[in-house]
C-alpha positions in Angstrom: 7.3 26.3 9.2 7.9 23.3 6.6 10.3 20.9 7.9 11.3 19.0 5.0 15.3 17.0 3.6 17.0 19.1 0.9 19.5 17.8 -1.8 21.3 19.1 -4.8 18.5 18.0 -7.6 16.0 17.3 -5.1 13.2 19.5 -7.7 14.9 18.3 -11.2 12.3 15.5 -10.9 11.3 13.7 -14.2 7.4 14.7 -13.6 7.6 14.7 -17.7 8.2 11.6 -18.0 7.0 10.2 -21.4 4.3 7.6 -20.9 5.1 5.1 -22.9 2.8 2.0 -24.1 3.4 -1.6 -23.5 4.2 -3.9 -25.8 3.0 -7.7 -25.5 5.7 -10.1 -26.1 4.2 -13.2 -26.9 7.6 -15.6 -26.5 7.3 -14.9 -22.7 4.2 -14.9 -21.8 2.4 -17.7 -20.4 0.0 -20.2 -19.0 -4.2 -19.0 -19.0 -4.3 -15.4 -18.2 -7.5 -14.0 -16.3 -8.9 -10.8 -16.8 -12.0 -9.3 -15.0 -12.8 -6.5 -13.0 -10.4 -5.5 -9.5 -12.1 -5.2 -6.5 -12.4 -1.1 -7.2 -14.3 -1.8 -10.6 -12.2 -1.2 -12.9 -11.0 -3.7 -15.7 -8.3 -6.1 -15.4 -6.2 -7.4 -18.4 -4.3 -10.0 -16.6 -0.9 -10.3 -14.6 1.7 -8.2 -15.9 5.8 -9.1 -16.2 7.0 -6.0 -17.8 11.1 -5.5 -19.0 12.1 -2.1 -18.7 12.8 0.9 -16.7 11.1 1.2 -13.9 10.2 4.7 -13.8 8.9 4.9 -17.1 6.8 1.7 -16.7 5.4 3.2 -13.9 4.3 6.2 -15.4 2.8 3.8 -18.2 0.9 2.2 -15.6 -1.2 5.4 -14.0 -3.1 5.9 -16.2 -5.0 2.3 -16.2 -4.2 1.3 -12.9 -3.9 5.0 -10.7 -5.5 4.2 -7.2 -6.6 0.2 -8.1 -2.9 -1.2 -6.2 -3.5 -2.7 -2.6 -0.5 -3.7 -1.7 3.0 -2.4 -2.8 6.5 -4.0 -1.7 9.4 -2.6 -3.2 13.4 -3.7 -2.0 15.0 -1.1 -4.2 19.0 -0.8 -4.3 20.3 0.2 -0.7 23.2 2.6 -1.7 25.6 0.2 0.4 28.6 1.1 -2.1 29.0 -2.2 -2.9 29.1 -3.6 -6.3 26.9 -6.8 -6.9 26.1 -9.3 -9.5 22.9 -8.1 -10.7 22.6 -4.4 -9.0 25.5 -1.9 -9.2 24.4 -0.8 -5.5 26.4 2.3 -4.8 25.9 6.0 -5.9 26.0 9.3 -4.9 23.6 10.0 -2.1 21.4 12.5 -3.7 21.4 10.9 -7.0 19.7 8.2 -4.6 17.2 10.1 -2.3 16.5 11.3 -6.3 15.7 7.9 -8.1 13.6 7.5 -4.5 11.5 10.4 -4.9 10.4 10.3 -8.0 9.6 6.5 -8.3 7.4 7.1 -4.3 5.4 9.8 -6.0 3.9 7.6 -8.9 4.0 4.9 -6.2 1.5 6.7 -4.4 -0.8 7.2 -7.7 -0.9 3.5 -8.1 -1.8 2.9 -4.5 -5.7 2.6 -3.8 -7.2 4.8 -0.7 -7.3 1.7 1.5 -3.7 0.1 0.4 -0.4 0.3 1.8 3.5 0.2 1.1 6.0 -1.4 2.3 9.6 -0.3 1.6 12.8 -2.4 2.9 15.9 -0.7 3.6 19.0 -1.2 5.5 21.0 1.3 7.5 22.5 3.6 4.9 19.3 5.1 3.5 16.5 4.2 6.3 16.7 7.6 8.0 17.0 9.9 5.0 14.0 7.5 3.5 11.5 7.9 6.3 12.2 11.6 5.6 11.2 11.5 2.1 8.1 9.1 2.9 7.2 11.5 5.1 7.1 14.3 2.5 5.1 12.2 -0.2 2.8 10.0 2.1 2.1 12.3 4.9 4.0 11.8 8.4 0.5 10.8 9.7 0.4 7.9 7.5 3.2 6.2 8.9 2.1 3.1 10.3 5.6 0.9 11.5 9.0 0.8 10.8 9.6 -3.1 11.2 12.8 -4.7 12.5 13.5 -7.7 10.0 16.1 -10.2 10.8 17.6 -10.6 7.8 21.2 -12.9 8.8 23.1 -15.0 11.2 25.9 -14.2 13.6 28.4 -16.3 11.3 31.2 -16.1 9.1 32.5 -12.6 7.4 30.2 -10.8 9.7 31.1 -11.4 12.5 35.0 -10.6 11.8 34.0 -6.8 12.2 33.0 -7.5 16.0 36.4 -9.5 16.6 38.1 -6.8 15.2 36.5 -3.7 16.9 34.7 -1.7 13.8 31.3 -2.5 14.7 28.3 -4.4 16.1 27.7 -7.1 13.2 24.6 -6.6 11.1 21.8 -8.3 11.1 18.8 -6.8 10.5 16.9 -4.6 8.5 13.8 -2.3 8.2 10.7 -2.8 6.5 8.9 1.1 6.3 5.1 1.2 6.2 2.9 3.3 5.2 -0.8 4.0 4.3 -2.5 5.9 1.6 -4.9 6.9 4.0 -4.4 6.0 7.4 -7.5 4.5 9.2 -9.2 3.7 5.8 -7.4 0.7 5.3 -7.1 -2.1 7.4 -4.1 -4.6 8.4 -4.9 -8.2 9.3 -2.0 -8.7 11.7 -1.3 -12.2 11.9 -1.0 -14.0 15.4 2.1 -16.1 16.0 2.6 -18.5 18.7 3.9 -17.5 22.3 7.3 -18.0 23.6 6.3 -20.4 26.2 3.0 -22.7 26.3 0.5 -21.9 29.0 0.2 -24.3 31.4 -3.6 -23.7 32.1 -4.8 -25.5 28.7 -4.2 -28.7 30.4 -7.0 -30.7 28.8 -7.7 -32.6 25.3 -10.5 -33.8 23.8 -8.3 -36.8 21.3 -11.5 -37.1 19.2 -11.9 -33.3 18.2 -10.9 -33.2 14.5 -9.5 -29.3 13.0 -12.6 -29.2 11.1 -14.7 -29.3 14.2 -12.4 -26.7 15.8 -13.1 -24.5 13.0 -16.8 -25.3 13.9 -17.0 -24.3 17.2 -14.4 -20.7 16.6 -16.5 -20.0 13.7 -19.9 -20.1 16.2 -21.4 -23.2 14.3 -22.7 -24.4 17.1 -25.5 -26.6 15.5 -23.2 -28.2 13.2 -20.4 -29.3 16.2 -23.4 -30.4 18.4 -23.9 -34.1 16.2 -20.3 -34.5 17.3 -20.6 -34.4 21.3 -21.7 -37.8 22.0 -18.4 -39.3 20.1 -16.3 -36.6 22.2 -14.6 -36.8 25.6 -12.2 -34.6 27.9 -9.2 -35.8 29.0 -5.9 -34.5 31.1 -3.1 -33.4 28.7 -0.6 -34.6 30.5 -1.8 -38.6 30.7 -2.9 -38.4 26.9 0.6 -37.4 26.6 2.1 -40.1 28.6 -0.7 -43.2 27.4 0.7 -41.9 23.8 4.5 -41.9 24.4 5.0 -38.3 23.7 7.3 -35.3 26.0 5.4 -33.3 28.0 8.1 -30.5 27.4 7.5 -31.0 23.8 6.1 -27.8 23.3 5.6 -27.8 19.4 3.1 -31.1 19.7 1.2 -29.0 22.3 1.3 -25.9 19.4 0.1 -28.4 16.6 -2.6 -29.6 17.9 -3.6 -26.4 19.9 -7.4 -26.7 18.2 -7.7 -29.5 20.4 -6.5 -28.3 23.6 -8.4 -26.6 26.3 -8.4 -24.8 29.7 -11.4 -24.8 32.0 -12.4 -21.7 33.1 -15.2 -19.6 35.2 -17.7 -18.3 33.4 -20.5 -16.5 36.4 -22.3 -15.5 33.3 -23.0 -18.8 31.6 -23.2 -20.9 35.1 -26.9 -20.1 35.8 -27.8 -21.0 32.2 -25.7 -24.2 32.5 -27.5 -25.1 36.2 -31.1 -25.3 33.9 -30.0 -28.0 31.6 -29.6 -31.4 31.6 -27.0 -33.1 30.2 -26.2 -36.8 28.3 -22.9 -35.9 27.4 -19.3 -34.5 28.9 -19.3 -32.0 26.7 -22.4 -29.3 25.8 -22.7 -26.2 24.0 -24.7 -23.0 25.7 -25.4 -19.7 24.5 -24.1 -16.7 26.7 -26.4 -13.8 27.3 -25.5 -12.5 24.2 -25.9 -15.4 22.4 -22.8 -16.8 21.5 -22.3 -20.6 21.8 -19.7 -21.4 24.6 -18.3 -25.0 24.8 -18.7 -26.2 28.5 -18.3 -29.1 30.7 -21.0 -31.1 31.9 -19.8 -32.5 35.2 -19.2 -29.0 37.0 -19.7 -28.1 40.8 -23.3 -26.9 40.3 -23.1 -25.3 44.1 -19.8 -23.4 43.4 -20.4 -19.6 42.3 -17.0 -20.1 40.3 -17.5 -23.1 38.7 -15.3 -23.7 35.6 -17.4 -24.9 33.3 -16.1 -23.0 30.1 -13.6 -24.9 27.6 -11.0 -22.4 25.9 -9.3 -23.5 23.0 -5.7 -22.6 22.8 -5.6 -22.6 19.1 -6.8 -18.9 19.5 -5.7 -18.0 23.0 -1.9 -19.6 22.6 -0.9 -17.1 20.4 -0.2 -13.6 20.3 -0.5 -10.9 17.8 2.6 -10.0 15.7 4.9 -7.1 16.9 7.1 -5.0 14.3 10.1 -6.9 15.1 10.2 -9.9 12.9 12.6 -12.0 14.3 11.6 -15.3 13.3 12.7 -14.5 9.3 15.7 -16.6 7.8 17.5 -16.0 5.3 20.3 -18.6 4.9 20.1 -22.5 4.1 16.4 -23.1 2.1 16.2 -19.0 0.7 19.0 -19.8 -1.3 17.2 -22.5 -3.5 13.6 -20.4 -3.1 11.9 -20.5 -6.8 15.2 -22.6 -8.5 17.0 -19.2 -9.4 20.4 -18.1 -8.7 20.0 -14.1 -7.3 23.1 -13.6 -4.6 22.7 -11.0 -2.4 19.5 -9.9 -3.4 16.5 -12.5 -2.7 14.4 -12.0 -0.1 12.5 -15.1 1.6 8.8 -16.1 0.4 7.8 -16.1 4.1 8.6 -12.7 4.3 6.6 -11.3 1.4 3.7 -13.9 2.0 3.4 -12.2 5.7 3.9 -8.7 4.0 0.8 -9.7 1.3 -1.5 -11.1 4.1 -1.1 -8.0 5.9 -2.2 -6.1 3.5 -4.4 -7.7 0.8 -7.1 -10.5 0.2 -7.4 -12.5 -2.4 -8.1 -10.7 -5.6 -6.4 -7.9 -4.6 -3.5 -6.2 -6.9 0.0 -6.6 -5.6 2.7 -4.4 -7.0 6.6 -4.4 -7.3 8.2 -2.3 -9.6 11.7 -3.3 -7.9 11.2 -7.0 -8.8 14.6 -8.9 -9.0 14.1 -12.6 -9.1 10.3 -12.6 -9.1 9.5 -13.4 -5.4 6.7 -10.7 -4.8 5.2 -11.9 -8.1 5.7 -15.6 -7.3 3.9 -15.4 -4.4 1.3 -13.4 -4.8 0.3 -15.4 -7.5 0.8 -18.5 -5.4 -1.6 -16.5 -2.4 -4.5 -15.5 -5.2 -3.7 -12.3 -5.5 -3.2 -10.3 -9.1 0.2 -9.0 -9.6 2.3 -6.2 -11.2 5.8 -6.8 -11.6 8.7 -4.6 -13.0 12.2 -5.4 -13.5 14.6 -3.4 -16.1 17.3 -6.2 -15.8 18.0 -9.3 -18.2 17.0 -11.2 -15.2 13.2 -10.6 -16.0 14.0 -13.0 -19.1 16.7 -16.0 -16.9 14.9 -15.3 -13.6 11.7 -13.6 -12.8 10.0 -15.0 -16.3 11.6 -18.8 -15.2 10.7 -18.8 -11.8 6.6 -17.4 -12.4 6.7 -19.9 -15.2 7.5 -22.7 -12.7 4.7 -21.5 -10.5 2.3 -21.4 -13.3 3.3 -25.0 -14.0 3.0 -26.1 -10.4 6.7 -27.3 -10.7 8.1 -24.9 -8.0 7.9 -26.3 -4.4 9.7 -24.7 -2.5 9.0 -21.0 -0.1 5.5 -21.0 0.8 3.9 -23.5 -1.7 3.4 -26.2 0.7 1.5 -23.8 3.1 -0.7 -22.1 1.1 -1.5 -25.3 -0.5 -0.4 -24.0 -4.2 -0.9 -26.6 -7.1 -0.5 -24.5 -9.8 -2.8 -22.4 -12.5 -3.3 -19.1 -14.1 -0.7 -17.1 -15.8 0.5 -13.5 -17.3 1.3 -11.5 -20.1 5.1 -10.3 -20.6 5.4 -7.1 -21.9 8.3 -4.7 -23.2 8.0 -0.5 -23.1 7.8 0.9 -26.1 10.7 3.2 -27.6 9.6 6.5 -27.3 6.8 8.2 -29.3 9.6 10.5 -30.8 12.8 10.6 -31.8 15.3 13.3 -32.8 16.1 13.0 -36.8 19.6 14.4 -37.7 18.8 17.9 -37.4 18.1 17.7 -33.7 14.7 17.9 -34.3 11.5 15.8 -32.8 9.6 13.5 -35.2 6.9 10.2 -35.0 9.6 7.4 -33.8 9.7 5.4 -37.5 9.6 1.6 -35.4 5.6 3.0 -34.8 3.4 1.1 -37.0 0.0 2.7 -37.5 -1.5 0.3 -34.4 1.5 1.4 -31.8 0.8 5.2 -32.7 -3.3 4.9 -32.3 -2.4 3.4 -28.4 0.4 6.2 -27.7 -1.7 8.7 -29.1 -4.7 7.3 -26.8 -2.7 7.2 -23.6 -1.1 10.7 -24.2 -4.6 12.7 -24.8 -5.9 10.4 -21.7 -8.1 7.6 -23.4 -8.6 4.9 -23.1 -7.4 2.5 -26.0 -9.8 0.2 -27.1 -10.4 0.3 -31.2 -14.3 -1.1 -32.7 -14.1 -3.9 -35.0 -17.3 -2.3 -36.7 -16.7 1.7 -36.8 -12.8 2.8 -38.0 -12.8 6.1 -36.2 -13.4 5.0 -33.2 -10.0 3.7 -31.4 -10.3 5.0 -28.5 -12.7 6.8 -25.7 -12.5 8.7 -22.5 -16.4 8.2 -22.0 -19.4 6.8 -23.0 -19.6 9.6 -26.4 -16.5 11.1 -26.7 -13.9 8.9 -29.0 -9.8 9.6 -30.2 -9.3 8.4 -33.9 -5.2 8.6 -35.0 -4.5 8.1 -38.4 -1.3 8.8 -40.7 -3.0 9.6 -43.7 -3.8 13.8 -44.9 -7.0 14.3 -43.4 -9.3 16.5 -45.5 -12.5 17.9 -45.3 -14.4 15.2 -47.6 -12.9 12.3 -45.0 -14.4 14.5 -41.8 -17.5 15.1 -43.4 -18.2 11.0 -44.3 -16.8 10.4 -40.3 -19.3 13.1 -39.1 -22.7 11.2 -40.8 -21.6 8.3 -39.0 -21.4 10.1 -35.5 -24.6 9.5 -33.4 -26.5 12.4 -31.5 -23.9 13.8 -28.9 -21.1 12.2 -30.0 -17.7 14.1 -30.2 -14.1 13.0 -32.1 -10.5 14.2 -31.5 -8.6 13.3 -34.8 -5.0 12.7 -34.6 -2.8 13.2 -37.8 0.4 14.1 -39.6 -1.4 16.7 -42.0 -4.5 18.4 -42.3 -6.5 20.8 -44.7 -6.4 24.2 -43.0 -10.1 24.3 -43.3 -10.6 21.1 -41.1 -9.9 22.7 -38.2 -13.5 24.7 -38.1 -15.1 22.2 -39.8 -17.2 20.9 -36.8 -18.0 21.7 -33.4 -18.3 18.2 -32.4 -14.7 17.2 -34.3 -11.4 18.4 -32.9 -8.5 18.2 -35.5 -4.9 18.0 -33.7 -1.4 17.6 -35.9 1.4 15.3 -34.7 4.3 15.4 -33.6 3.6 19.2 -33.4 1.1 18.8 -30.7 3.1 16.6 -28.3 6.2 18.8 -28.3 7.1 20.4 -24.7 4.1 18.2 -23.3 7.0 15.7 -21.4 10.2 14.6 -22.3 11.1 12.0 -25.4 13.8 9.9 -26.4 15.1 8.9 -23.6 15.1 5.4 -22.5 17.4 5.3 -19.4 15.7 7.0 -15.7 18.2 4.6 -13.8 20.7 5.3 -11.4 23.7 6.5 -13.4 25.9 4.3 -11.4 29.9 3.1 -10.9 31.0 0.1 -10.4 32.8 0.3 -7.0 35.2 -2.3 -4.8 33.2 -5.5 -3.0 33.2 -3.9 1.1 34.1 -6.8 3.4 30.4 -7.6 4.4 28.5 -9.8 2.2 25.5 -11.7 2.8 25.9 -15.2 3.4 22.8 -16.4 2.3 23.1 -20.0 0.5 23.8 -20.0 -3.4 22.9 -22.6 -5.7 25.7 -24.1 -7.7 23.2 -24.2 -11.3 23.6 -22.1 -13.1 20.3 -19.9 -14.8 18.7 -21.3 -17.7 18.7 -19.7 -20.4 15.9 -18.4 -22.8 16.1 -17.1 -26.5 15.8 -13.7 -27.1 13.3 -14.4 -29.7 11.2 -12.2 -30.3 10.2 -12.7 -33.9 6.2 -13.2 -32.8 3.5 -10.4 -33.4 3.1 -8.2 -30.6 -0.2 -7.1 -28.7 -0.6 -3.8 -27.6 -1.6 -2.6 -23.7 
C-alpha cells in the first residue's frame, strides 16, 4: 500500500513546461566573471542572476546544469495568508502544495548525487511539506528537520500570549534532505559548550593560533623549533597577573588553542619515561604514531601520570544539534547587504552555516526562491559558484544592488568580516526568453516574431537536447549533442542543392539535424546522415507555449496581527534604469 497526500490538482503538473533560453542582459551584469569546469566536470559559464519565473527558469536550467547543484536553499512563500510588501503570501492550500511540487521535482534534477536541500518553512505548510518531500526525495533521504529561532519574545508577538490565543512564535523549520543518503557528506560544524570545562586549567601565553593549527594538524616537526620559547602555566594566575575575570568565560573560548588540560595517557607514559628532556614541553608519538604534546616534568613512578596536554580549542566544543538556537534575526539582519526586504530576509549567518554544511569551495549553490540576494551573496562571499532566481523587480533594486556591492568589496556587513571577504569575481544577469511560440490571431502556434535568427538556433538547440555552441569556421554546425552529431537551424527554404554542398563538408561519421521553416519534399530522403525537421510544426504538442506566468495565482489578503519585528532600514532602495538598450548574449 502507497501512503502518499492527495489534493484537488495534485497530477495537473506543468511537466510541459517550455524550456526557455536565457537571455544575457548586459546593463546588469557585472564585475570579472569565471568560468571553468564544476567539480562533476562539466562546463561552467559563470554565476548566474536570472529575472523571471521561477519554474520556467528552472526548467531552462536542467538541461546544462541536471545533477552538477551541491547545495540547494530555498525560503519559498509560507502560505501565512498575510499580504506582504514584496510576496503576496497567502493562497489556497492546494494551489500551494501545487507550486511546491512541481518546482521540488526539477529541484531534485538540479541536485548532484552527493548534494542536499534545505527548505525553510513555518508552521502552516511544514507538515503537509515533509509529506510531499517525502514523495519526491524518498522518506529515506530525510536527514533533519531543524528548529531555527527565527524572533524574540517582544512586542506584537507576544500580545497573542497576554491575550490567550496562543504560545507566541518563534521559530521555524529548516527540512533537509539528501539526493542520495549516505553518498553525500555533511560537515557539521562544532559550536562552543554552554559552560567552560574546568579541567583545561593550563596556558601556554607564548602559543600563537598558527602553532595551534600546527600541532591539531599533526605537524609535529614544524611546532617542535617552537618548544624551547614555550612554557606551561596555571590559567587561573595568567588570568589574575593579566587583570582579566576568571568567570569570563568568552576570553577562556577565544583563546581556547592555547589552553590545555593535563591528562593520563598509560599508552604514551612508557615512551615518555625513555627520553630526555631540555624543555617543559615535548612532542611524542603514540603507538600509532601520532604526535601527542606532553609535559616534561611528570611523576615518572606514577602508572597514571598526566603527561598529555589537550587543547580545548577542539575539546571545548560540541558538535551542532538540529535546533539552532543561537540565530538572530532582529537589530544587525535588518541592515544585512544595505537592502530594504521587510519580512522576508533571512540572516547571512544562517545560510553561511547552511552552505558549510553542505558544500566546499567551488561547489554550485542554488536558490531559485532568491528575494534580496542573501544565498547568492554569501555564497559568493564563501567561494562557492552560485545560481540565483528571483521573478520579482527586486532582482533589479535588490538582489542585483546587493551582489554588486559584494563584488565591489563595499558590503560589510553579515558574514564578511568572518570569512575574511575583500571582494572579487562577478556574474552574468540574464532574462528568460518569451516563448518559442506565440498564438497569431487565428489561435494558431507560430515562431515568436521577437526571435532573431541567433535566439531561434539556441531554442531550437535546447529543445532537440544540444548543446548550443555555434563554429566560427563551419555555418552548419550550431550545435552538438556529441563529439559527431551537430543541430544546424536556419530560416531560410532549405533545398536539395544547399544539403548536398553541407553534406561534402561533413567528415566521415558525422550526422546533421536541420531545423527550418520550409523544405523541398525531396530533402527529407536526401541522406541517411542528414535529418530534415520543419518548425513550428515539429514542436507542437511537445510542451506547452505562450505562457509566461507558472506563479501562485494569488489575492491580496488583510495584514494578520503577527508581523515580524525584525529591524528595517529607513533608505529607501536605489534605483536602477530599466535600460536595456545593450546587445544581448545568449545561454
Amino acid at each position: 500500500m502507497k501512503l502518499e497526500l492527495t489534493w484537488i490538482g495534485k497530477y495537473d503538473a506543468k511537466s510541459n513546461v517550455e524550456p526557455r533560453i536565457l537571455i544575457e542582459n548586459p546593463h546588469y551584469s557585472y564585475g570579472s566573471v569565471e568560468t571553468g569546469v564544476l567539480p562533476n566536470g562539466k562546463p561552467w559559464n559563470g554565476n548566474m542572476l536570472i529575472h523571471g519565473d521561477n519554474l520556467l527558469a528552472l526548467k531552462s536550467l536542467e538541461q546544462d546544469y541536471a545533477g552538477c547543484v551541491k547545495c540547494i536553499y530555498i525560503d519559498p512563500p509560507y502560505n501565512t495568508g498575510s499580504a506582504f510588501e514584496f510576496y503576496d503570501d497567502g493562497v489556497e492550500h492546494s494551489i500551494w502544495l501545487s507550486l511546491m511540487r512541481e518546482r521540488l521535482l526539477s529541484l531534485k534534477n538540479l541536485l548532484s548525487d552527493d548534494g542536499f536541500i534545505f527548505v525553510q518553512i513555518d508552521d502552516n505548510e511544514q507538515a503537509y511539506l515533509t509529506l510531499i518531500m517525502d514523495e519526491i526525495f524518498g522518506r529515506t533521504n530525510r536527514i533533519n528537520t531543524i528548529c531555527v529561532n527565527m524572533s524574540n519574545l517582544s512586542g506584537v508577538k507576544i500580545t497573542s500570549a497576554i491575550n490567550g490565543k496562543r504560545f507566541p512564535k518563534v521559530k521555524e523549520y529548516v527540512l533537509l534532505y539528501a539526493k542520495n543518503k549516505g553518498v553525500g557528506t555533511l560537515r557539521i560544524p562544532r559550536v562552543a559548550k554552554e559552560k567552560w570545562d574546568k579541567e583545561y586549567n593550563l596556558i601556554i601565553p607564548e602559543m600563537t593560533l598558527e602553532m595551534s593549527e600546527m600541532y591539531e594538524n599533526e605537524d609535529s616537526t614544524s611546532i617542535e623549533a617552537h618548544l624551547a620559547d614555550l612554557s606551561i602555566v596555571s590559567l587561573k594566575k595568567y588570568m589574575a597577573d593579566n587583570g582579566i575575570d576568571d568567570a569570563n568565560e568568552s576570553w577562556k573560548y577565544e583563546n581556547a588553542y592555547r589552553i590545555f588540560a593535563s591528562k593520563p595517557n598509560s599508552a604514551l607514559l612508557n615512551r615518555a619515561k625513555e627520553l630526555d628532556y631540555d624543555y617543559p614541553l615535548a612532542i611524542v608519538n603514540n603507538a600509532s604514531g601520532t604526535p601527542k604534546l606532553i609535559k616534561t616534568d611528570f611523576n615518572r613512578e606514577t602508572k597514571t601520570a598526566r603527561i598529555e596536554l589537550v587543547c580545548a580549542n577542539t575539546n571545548s566544543t560540541t558538535f551542532l544539534g538540529d535546533h539552532w538556537d543561537d540565530i538572530v534575526t532582529t537589530g544587525g539582519v535588518g541592515q544585512e547587504g544595505g537592502v530594504v526586504f521587510t519580512n522576508g530576509k533571512k540572516p547571512e549567518k544562517l545560510i553561511s552555516r547552511i552552505i558549510e554544511c553542505a558544500s566546499t569551495e567551488g561547489d554550485l549553490v542554488l536558490d531559485s526562491f532568491l528575494g534580496s540576494g542573501t544565498t547568492a551573496a554569501v555564497a559568493h562571499k564563501m567561494r562557492r559558484r552560485f545560481i540565483g532566481i528571483e521573478m520579482g523587480d527586486h532582482a533589479y533594486t535588490h538582489s542585483y544592488k546587493r551582489l554588486k556591492d559584494v563584488v565591489l568589496g563595499q558590503e560589510t556587513t553579515g558574514i564578511t568580516t568572518k570569512v575574511g571577504w575583500k571582494g572579487g569575481g562577478g556574474f552574468k544577469f540574464y532574462e528568460l526568453a518569451p516563448s518559442l511560440l506565440k498564438k497569431d490571431t487565428h489561435g494558431h502556434l507560430v515562431i515568436n516574431k521577437e526571435y532573431n535568427a541567433d535566439m531561434l538556433a539556441a531554442a531550437m538547440a535546447k529543445m532537440e537536447g544540444f548543446t548550443y555552441e555555434p563554429s566560427t569556421d563551419i555555418f552548419w554546425k550550431q550545435g552538438h549533442s556529441s563529439e559527431t552529431d551537430f543541430i544546424y537551424t536556419t530560416t531560410q527554404f532549405v533545398t536539395v542543392e544547399s544539403l548536398g554542398a553541407i553534406l561534402d563538408t561533413m567528415a566521415d561519421g558525422e550526422s546533421l539535424l536541420v531545423c527550418c521553416k520550409a523544405f523541398q519534399p525531396e530533402c527529407k530522403n536526401f541522406s541517411s546522415r542528414i535529418s530534415v525537421k520543419k518548425i513550428p510544426s515539429v514542436l507542437l504538442g511537445r510542451c506547452e507555449f505562450d505562457h509566461d506566468d507558472y506563479s501562485l495565482n494569488i489575492i491580496e489578503l488583510p495584514q494578520t496581527e503577527e508581523i515580524d519585528d525584525s529591524e528595517d532600514l529607513d533608505n529607501s532602495p536605489e534605483a536602477f534604469s530599466d535600460d536595456t538598450s545593450s546587445e544581448p548574449s545568449l545561454f
